[in-house]
Steps between C-alpha positions, in 0.01 A plus 500: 500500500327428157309178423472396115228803399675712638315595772653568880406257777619664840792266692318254707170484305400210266341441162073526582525158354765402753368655865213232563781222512773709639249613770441166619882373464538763748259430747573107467837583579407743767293205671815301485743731652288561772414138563837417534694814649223641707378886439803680695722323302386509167502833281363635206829529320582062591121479387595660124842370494328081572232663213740634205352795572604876537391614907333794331244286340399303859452877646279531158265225548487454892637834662699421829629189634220490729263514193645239329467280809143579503477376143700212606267431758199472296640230279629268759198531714237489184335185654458664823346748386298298346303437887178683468431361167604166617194517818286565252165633612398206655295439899756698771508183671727313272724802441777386776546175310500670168796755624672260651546249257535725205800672757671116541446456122713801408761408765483118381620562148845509471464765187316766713697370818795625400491928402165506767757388799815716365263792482382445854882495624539826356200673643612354834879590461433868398231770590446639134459185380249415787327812409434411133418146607239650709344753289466226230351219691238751746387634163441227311496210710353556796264834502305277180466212765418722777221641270328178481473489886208659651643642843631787579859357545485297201861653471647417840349152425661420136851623674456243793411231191782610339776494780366178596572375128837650440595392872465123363681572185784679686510180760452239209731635207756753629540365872384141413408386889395176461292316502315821340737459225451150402113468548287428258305822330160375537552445844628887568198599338276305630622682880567823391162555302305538803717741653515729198144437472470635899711799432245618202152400601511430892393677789 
């Protein structure tokens, strides 16, 4: 296939002047698809067809599908990964607080709500997806906390923080027990501070 010069472009492949916004029409899409059909059931080839896009040029940018959920990933959890910044490099013993109600922030806002919860449904539904999921959030999540911590392990301790967190999103947005569902944000924080807090600094 010939463009206007003349010149070849391979099937698949866009104009350089094209790929920056094609790339990211892809990968918006791709965050869609998987928000709303879960990894098993989406595909590379429904993620280019939603795109206007030949499947050739996902494989391109992204590689497999479990690539392009990785990439996926990223964007819908960009505030969360946002954590260690977010602590800052303030005294250890406000750090439990800190977490915890940057954590409820993310969770409170609808915006972020939404692809950060269909994301966790997929990693839970499906063992590649949890494997991803993992690799993401232990490398740039948690080991960045953990390094703060001075114990030997500062590890073990951010994943006990971090279960207890998710636990009370899981039980307040997905399960919605009440009256964990209904209560009023400060007040969760306010409770489960002190118990993140315990996990990373206690005895």
């Amino acid at each position: 296939m010939s463009d206007a010069g003349g010149a070849t472009r391979r099937r698949g492949r866009p104009r350089r002047t094209e790929s920056g916004d094609t790339r990211d029409r892809i990968l918006v899409t791709a965050r869609e698809e998987f928000s709303e059909r879960g990894y098993e059931k989406t595909s590379v080839r429904g993620i280019a067809k939603a795109a206007g896009v030949d499947p050739a040029l996902v494989h391109h940018y992204f590689g497999t599908k479990e690539q392009v959920f990785e990439a996926a990933i990223e964007v819908a959890f960009a505030p969360a990964l946002r954590a260690p910044e977010a602590i800052g490099e303030g005294p250890l013993d406000g750090i439990g607080e800190q977490l915890t109600r940057f954590i409820m922030g993310v969770w409170e806002n609808p915006t972020t709500r939404k692809p950060v919860l269909a994301i966790v449904r997929s990693a839970v539904n499906n063992d590649t997806a949890a494997a991803v999921f993992r690799r993401l959030i232990a490398a740039q999540v948690m080991r960045r906390v953990a390094a703060r911590l001075e114990s030997p392990d500062a590890e073990l301790r951010v994943e006990l923080a971090a279960a207890q967190l998710v636990g009370c999103a899981m039980l307040r947005y997905v399960i919605k027990v009440e009256p964990l569902a209904s209560a009023d944000p400060e007040q969760i924080v306010a409770r489960l501070a002190p118990v993140v807090q315990g996990h990373l600094t206690g005895p």
